[in-house]
C-alpha positions, -999 to +999 in steps of 0.1 A: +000+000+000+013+035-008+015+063+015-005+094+009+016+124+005+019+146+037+002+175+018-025+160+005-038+154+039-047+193+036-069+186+005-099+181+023-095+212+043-087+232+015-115+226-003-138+232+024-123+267+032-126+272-008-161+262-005-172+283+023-156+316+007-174+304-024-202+300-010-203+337+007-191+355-020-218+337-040-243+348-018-237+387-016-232+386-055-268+370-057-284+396-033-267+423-053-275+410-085-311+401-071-320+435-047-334+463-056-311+494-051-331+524-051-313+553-029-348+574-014-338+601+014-357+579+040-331+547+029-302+572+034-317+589+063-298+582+095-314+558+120-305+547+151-334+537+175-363+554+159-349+585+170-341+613+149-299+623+149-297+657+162-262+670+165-230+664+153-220+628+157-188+634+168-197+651+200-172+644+230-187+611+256-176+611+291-145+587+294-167+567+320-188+552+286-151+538+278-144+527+313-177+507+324-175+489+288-140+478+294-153+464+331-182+450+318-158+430+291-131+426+315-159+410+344-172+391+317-145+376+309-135+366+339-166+350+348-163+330+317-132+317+327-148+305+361-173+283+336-145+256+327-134+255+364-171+248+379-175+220+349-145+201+358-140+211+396-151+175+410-124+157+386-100+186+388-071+167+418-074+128+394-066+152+363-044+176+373-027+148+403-032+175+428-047+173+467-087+177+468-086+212+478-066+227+454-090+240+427-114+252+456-081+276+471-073+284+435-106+297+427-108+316+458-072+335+453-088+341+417-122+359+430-097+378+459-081+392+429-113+401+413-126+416+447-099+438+453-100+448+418-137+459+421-131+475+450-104+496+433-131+505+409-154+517+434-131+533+455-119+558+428-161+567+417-156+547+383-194+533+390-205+565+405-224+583+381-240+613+399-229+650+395-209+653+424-187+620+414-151+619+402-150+623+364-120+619+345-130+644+317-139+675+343-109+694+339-114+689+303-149+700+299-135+736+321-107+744+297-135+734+267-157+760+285-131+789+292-113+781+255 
């Protein structure tokens, strides 16, 4: 019996990634060919939930926007990564050949750090959204008014 060349054990996945790309660039040059494409003001009108854009859209957002989206990703993440650990916790010391408490202390040192961390975050007013809370962007917004 001959041996199959080591490339050609790509062959399948090639033509499956060719496939796929074929397949999408099929489909948007059917809905092109296919849709109508008729430019009315209401089509090009701006619309972002049923409210009417007033303003210039590149008006200046208070950095805490910024901030509480990068907690809520970086929180997020972090419980995700507790999802893995709760699946496997029972089996963790026969797979990893460690004592029985071992994932419970690791998973505990791992919410400390996220405890102090969200305690950092409240401590310097990054959740605190009322008038008389620290803002980054206040000195800002008083050399914007004087300038």
């Amino acid at each position: 019996m001959t041996a199959i060349p080591y490339d050609w054990q790509y062959l399948p996945l090639l033509m499956q990634i060719v496939a796929a790309v074929g397949l999408g660039v099929l489909m948007v040059a059917a809905s092109w060919f296919v849709g109508r494409h008729r430019n009315t003001p209401v089509k090009l009108d701006a619309y972002e939930c049923g409210i009417v854009a007033v303003g210039d859209a590149r008006g200046r957002f208070s950095v805490r926007f910024y901030l509480v989206a990068v907690l809520f990703i970086l929180f997020d993440v972090e419980a995700v990564f507790m999802m893995p650990w709760a699946v496997i916790y029972r089996r963790l010391p026969a797979l990893a050949g460690v004592s029985r408490l071992f994932g419970f202390w690791e998973m505990v040192v791992y919410l400390g750090f996220l405890a102090v961390g969200l305690y950092y975050i409240v401590r310097k007013g990054v959740l605190n959204w009322g008038p008389s809370g620290s803002d980054l962007e206040k000195s800002d917004l008083d050399k914007a008014d004087v300038g």
